[in-house]
N, C-alpha and C positions, 0 to 999 in steps of 0.2 A: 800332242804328247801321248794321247789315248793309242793312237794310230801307230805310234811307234813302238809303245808297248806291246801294244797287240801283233805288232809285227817282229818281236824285237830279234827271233830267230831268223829272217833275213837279212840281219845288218850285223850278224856276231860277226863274222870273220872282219867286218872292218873295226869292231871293237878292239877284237884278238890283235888288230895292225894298231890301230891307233891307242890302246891302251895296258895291254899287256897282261902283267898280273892281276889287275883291278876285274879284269873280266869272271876271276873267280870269283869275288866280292857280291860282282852283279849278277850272276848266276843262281851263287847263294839267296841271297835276298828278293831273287825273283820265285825261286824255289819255295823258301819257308814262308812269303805271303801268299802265294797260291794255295799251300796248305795248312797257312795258320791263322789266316782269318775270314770268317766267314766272306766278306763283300768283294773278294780279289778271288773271284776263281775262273775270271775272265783271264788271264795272265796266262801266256803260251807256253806252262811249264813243259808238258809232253815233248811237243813238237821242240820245242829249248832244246829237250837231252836227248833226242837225234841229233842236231844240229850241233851241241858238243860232242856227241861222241863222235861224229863224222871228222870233226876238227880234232879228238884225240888222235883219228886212225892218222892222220896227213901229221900229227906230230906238233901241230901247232900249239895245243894245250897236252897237259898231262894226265892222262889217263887215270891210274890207280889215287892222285890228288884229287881228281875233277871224280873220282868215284868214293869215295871217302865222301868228301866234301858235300856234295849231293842226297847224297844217303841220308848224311847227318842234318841238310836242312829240311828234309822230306821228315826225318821223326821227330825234331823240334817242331816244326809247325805243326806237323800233326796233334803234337802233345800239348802246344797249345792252346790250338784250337779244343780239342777235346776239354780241359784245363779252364776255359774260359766258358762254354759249356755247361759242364758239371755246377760250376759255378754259380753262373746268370740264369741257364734255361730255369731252374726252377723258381726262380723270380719272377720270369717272363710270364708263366702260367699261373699266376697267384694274382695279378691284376685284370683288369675286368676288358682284358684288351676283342678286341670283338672279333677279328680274325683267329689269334693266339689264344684259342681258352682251355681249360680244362678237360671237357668233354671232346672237342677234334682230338687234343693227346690220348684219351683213353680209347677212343676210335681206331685211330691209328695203330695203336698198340696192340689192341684186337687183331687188326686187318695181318699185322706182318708174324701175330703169332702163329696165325693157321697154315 
């Protein structure tokens, strides 16, 4: 299952035969977990939207829908991700966790302001 995911832009066009509209569905949703939760950024989003847009140019999916579509689960996940974030992380740093503590965030913080 891993293997197919990670692969899953070699097997669109037989999705695009074997299932049709749905492959919007599963674009989307490959889309908005790649960028809305942390532990899915293994997921072939990039290589994905070559691989659809190759298949808008041949006409087999629809261009300005598959581009809409995609846009819009790229700022949702992003949003959520960001959203769950905002949220957790500062809980995250408030427990006495021994990798996660306070002091690496204040480090860090330093480091990317210079």
């Amino acid at each position: 299952m891993l293997d197919f995911l990670l692969h899953f832009d070699k097997h669109l066009i037989e999705f695009v035969r074997d299932y049709g509209a749905w492959v919007y569905a599963i674009l989307f949703a490959i889309v908005f977990a790649e960028t809305g939760f942390v532990v899915t950024p293994f997921l072939p989003g990039d290589s994905l939207l070559f691989a659809a847009g190759a298949l808008c140019a041949t006409g087999r999916l629809n261009a300005p829908a598959m581009l809409g579509l995609l846009v819009f689960a790229a700022v949702a996940g992003n949003t959520v991700n960001y959203t769950v974030g905002r949220f957790i992380g500062p809980r995250v740093f408030q427990s006495s966790h021994r990798l996660l503590n306070r002091q690496h965030l204040d480090r860090a913080h330093v480091f990317f302001e210079q």
